[in-house]
Every structure is written in C-alpha cells, then in structure tokens.
C-alpha positions in Angstrom: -14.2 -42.6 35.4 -13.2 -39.7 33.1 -11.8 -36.4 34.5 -9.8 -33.7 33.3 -6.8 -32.9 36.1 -4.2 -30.6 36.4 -1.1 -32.0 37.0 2.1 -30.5 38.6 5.7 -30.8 37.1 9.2 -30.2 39.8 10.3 -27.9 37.5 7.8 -25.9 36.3 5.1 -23.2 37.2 2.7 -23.4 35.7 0.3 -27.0 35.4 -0.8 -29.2 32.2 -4.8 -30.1 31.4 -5.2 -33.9 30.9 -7.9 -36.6 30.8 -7.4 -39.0 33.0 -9.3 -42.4 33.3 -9.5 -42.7 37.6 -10.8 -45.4 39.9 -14.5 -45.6 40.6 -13.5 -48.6 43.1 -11.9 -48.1 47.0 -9.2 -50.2 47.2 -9.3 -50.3 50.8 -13.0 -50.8 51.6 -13.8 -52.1 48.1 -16.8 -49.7 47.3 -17.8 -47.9 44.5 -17.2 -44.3 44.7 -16.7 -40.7 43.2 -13.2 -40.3 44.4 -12.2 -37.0 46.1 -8.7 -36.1 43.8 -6.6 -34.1 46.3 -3.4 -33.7 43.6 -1.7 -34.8 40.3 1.8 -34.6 40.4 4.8 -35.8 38.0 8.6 -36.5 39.4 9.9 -35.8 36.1 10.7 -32.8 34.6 8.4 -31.3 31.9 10.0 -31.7 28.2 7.9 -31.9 25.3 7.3 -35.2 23.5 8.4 -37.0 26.3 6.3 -39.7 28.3 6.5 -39.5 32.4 4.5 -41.1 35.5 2.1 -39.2 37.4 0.6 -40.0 40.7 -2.9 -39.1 41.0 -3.7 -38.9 45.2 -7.4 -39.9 45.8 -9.4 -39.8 49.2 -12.0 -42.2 49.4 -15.2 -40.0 50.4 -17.0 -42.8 52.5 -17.1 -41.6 55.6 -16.0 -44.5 57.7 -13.7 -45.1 55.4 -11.7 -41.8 54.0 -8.7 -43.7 53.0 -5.7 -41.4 50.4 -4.9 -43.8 47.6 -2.9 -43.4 44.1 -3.8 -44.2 40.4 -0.5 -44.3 38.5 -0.2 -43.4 34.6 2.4 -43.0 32.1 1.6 -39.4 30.3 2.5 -38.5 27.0 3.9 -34.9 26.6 2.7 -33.3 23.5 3.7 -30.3 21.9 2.4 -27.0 22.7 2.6 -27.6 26.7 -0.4 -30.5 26.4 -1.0 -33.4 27.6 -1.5 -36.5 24.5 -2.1 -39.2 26.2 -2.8 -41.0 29.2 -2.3 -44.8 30.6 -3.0 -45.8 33.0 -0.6 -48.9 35.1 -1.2 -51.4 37.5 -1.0 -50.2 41.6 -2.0 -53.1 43.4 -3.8 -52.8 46.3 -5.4 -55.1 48.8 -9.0 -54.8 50.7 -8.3 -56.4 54.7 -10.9 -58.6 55.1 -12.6 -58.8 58.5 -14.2 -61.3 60.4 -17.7 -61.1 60.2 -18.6 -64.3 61.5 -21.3 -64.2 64.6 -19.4 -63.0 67.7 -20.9 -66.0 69.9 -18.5 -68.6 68.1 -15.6 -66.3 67.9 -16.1 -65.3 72.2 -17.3 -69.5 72.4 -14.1 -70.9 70.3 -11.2 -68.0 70.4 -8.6 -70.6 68.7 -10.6 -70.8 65.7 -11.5 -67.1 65.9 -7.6 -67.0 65.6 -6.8 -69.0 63.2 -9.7 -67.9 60.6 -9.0 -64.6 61.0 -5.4 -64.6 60.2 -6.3 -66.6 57.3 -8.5 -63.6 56.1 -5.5 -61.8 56.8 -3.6 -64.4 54.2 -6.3 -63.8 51.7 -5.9 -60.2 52.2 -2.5 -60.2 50.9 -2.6 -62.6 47.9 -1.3 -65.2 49.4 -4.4 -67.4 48.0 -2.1 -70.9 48.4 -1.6 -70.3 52.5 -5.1 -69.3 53.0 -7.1 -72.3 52.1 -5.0 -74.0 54.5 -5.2 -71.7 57.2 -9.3 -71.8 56.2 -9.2 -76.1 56.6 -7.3 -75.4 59.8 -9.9 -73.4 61.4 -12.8 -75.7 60.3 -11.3 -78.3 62.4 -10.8 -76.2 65.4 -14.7 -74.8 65.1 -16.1 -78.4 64.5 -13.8 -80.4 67.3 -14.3 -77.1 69.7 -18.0 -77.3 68.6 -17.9 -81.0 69.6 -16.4 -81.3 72.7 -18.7 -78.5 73.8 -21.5 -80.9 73.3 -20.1 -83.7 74.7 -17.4 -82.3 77.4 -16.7 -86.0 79.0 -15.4 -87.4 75.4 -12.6 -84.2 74.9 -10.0 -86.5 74.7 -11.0 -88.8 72.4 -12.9 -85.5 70.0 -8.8 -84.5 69.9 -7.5 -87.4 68.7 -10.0 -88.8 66.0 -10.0 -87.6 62.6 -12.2 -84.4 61.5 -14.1 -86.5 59.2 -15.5 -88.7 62.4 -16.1 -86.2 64.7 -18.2 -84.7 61.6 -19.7 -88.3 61.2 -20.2 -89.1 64.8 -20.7 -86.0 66.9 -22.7 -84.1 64.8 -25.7 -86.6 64.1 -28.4 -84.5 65.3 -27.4 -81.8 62.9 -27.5 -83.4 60.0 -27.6 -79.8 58.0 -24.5 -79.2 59.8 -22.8 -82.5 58.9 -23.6 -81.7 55.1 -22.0 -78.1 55.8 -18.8 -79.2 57.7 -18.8 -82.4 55.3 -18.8 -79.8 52.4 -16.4 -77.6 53.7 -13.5 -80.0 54.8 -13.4 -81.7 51.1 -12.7 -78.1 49.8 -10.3 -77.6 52.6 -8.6 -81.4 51.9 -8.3 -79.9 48.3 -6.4 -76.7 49.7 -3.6 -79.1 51.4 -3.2 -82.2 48.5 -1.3 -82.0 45.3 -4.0 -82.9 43.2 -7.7 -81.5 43.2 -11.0 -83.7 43.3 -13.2 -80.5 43.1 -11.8 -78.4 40.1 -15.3 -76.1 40.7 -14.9 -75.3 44.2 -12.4 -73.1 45.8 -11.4 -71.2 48.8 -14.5 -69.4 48.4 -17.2 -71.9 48.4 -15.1 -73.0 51.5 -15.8 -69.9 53.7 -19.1 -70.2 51.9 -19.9 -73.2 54.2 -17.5 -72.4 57.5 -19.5 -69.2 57.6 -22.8 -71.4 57.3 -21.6 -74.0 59.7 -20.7 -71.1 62.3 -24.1 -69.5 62.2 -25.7 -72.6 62.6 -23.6 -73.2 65.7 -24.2 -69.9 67.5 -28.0 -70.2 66.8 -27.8 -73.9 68.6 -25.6 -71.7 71.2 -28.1 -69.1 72.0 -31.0 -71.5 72.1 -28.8 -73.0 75.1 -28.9 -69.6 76.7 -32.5 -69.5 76.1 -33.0 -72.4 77.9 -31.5 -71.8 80.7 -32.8 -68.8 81.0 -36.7 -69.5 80.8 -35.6 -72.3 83.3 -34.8 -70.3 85.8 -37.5 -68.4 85.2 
C-alpha cells in the first residue's frame, strides 16, 4: 500500500516527503487493513546522498485489536532535501494463535487443553519443529482422555496401550472418528521420526483433523447432557 509520509530526522527541523510502500496486513491479528500511520522517524542524521532506516509506527485500526507496529526501510537521501528511494526490510512478526477448539473438550480434558494450546503457542513463535510434537502429544491426551471417559472401569489399561489401539479398540462406534484420530496420529508420528511417510501432509492438516476429532467429541458430549437431561425430565 502506497503512501506519501513525512518523515522526521534527530537533527533537523524541518521533515522530508517520501513514498513509502506500508503494510496492508496486521501482524498481530493477521487482518487486512488501512493502517493508521501515527509517525516516521529516522535515528540518523539528515546528509544528502546518504541511505538511513526509518521506522514507520502503525496502529492497527480494528477495534478489538488496535495494536502499534513498525515497517522498517532503508531511505535513500537525494539531493535537494528529497527523499529517492525507499525499501523496504524484513520486521518479523508473529500472530498468537488461540485456541478455538469447542470449550466442552477443553473444560472435559484440561491436560490436552494444555498441551494443545502451548503448542499453538510453539507455532506462534516459529518454532514449527517443537510444535508438531507438542500437536501429536495432545492428540493422545484428547483420544486416551476421550476413552477412558467412555469406558471409566478400563483407565488403567486405556494408559498403558498404545494410541494406535485405543484408536483401534475404543473408538469402534465412531468409526468417522477413528478415520480422524487415525489420520491425525500418522501426521503427528511424522512430526517425531527422522524420516517422513507423508511428504504432503504437515502440521496443518494435523490440527486440521485434531480440531475435527474434538468437535466430534464434544457433540457426542453434549448429546450425553441431553440425555440426561430429557431423562429426568
């Protein structure tokens, strides 16, 4: 997004007219937007045919968002107190992803609420390696919680067999959920080995299907509430 922007120099009075190429893109709540520009400022003093950095401060005008933010360039200083040229560098920023999986499973299962969450965290950071694992963690903890909830005499044995048979065994009368938490832990399994089976799926397919399998859980959970409620009634 094109916009012509006065910046300010530490030594100077007066302020230069440039264009400036700015970001159309929040990187804190990852939106499109017309960015509010509060400022352009240098922290290097004005000389002619000279290049500096300028910091352009943005507001993002999203109203639950209204985050500041920068866009960094290096300027070229022309003659004649002008601004030549402008390009624009690389400040990296992050959206935090939240956990916007159905609040039944997260209140139902808090240790997989945990432990996906702070692997959204992980993906909020970069850290893409750490994530998928964190991600194959909490499918296990969401389909093992999952199962013992269904069959609470067998909680011993649900925590000491492998993911793959609780999916196999517990999980028979879901057989759309077996194909989702199936699904899921052979992305996950690819996460944690050296060498990858499924080159075309990643961590994203992966919450793809957690987030699947989780909805499909707390709808099975609220037809449980439903049940008991029209029995007692």
């Amino acid at each position: 997004m094109q916009k012509k922007l006065l910046v300010n120099f530490p030594d100077r009075q007066g302020s230069l007219e440039g264009n400036f190429n700015i970001s159309d893109l929040c990187p804190h709540c990852n939106r499109p937007i017309d960015p509010i520009v509060k400022s352009a400022h240098s922290d290097s003093r004005y000389a002619s045919d000279s290049i500096v950095k300028v910091a352009i401060v943005l507001l993002c005008p999203s109203s639950d968002c209204s985050q500041f933010f920068l866009d960094w360039f290096n300027v070229k200083i022309g003659q004649y107190e002008s601004i030549k040229q402008t390009n624009r560098l690389e400040y990296v920023y992050k959206p935090i992803l939240k956990n916007d999986l159905p609040t039944e499973v997260n209140e139902k299962f808090p240790e997989f609420n945990a432990i996906y969450s702070q692997s959204l965290q992980a993906e909020s950071y970069g850290l893409d390696q750490i994530a998928g694992v964190g991600y194959r963690k909490s499918l296990e903890f969401l389909i093992k919680q999952y199962a013992i909830h269904l069959f609470p005499d067998e909680e011993d044995r649900v925590k000491k067999e492998t993911l793959n048979n609780t999916i196999m065994n517990r999980l028979c009368a879901f057989p759309k959920l077996q194909t989702l938490a199936k699904a899921a832990t052979w992305i996950g399994n690819d996460e944690t080995h050296f060498v990858r089976k499924h080159e075309d799926k990643d961590i994203t397919s992966m919450k793809k299907f957690i987030k699947s399998a989780a909805t499909f859980i707390s709808a099975d959970l609220d037809a449980d509430d439903a049940l008991e409620f029209t029995q007692q009634n």
